[in-house]
C-alpha positions as CSV (number, residue, x, y, z in Angstrom):
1,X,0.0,0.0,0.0
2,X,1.1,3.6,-1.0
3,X,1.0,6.3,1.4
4,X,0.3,9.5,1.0
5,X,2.2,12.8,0.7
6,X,4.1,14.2,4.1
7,X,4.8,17.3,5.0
8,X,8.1,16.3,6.6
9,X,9.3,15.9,3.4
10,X,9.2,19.4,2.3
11,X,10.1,20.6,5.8
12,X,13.4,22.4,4.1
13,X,11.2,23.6,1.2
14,X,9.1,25.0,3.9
15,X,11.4,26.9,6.0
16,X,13.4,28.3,3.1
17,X,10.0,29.7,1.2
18,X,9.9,31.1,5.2
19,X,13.3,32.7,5.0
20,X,13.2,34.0,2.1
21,X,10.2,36.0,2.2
22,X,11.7,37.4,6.0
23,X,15.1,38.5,4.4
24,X,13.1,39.5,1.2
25,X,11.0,41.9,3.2
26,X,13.7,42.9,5.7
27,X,11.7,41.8,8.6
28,X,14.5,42.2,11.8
29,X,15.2,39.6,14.3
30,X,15.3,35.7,13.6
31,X,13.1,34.0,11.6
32,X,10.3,32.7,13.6
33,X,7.7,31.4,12.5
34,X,4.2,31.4,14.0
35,X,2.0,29.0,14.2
36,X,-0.9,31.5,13.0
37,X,1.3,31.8,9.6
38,X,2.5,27.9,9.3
39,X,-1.3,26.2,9.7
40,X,-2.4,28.7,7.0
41,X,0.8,28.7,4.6
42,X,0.2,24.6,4.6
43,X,-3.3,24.7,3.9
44,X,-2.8,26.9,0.8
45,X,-0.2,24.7,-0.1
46,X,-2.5,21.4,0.1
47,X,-5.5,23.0,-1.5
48,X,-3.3,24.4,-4.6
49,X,-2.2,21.0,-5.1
50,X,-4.9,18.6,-5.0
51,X,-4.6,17.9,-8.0
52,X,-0.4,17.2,-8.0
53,X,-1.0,14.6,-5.0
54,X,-3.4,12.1,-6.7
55,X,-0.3,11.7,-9.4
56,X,2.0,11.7,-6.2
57,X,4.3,15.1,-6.7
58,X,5.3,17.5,-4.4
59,X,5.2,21.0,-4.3
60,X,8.2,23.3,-5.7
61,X,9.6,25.7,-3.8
62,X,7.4,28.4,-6.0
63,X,4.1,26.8,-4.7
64,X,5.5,27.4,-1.1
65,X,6.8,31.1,-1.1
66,X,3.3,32.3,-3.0
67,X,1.8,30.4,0.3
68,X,4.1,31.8,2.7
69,X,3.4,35.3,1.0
70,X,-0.7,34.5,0.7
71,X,-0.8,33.5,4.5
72,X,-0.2,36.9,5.9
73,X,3.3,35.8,7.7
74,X,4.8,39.7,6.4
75,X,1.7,41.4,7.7
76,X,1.3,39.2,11.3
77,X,5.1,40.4,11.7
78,X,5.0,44.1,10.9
79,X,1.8,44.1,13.5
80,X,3.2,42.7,15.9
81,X,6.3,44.5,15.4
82,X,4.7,47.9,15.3
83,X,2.7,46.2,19.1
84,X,6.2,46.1,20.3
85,X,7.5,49.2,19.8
86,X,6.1,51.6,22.3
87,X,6.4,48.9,24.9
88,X,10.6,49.1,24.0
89,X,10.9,51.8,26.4
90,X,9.7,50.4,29.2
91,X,10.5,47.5,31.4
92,X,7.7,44.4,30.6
93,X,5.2,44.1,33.2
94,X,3.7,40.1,33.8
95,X,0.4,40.3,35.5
């Protein structure tokens, strides 16, 4: 019996559509990579290539930077960037 596709197998395919849209943008800091981005990025992925899995190929690394780019990761960074700015200044408070 044949199994399906896995997503460990394009876990570098993954991470590098990841990096590359970061240093593309010039988001600062690591790459890091939320789980609000990944869930969605993976999805896209899956649903762009129904088709591709039932003849058993994978997606390029093209398929995975337009997901990484469709998902919001760039946006989700800048806003939470932009949250953290004002709250530089001042020593972080845990309630």
């Amino acid at each position: 019996m044949r199994s399906g596709y896995r997503l460990a197998h394009d876990a570098q395919l993954l991470w590098n559509a990841f990096e590359q849209v970061h240093n593309k943008n010039g988001l600062p800091g690591e790459l890091e990579i939320p789980m609000e981005s990944f869930a969605p990025a993976v999805e896209i992925t899956r649903e762009s290539c129904r088709d591709a899995d039932s003849k058993h190929e994978r997606p390029d690394q093209g398929r995975w930077v337009a997901a990484v780019k469709a998902c919001g990761y760039v946006q989700v960074r800048l806003a939470v960037r932009k949250e953290m700015a004002p709250a530089a200044g001042r020593a972080l408070e845990i309630a």
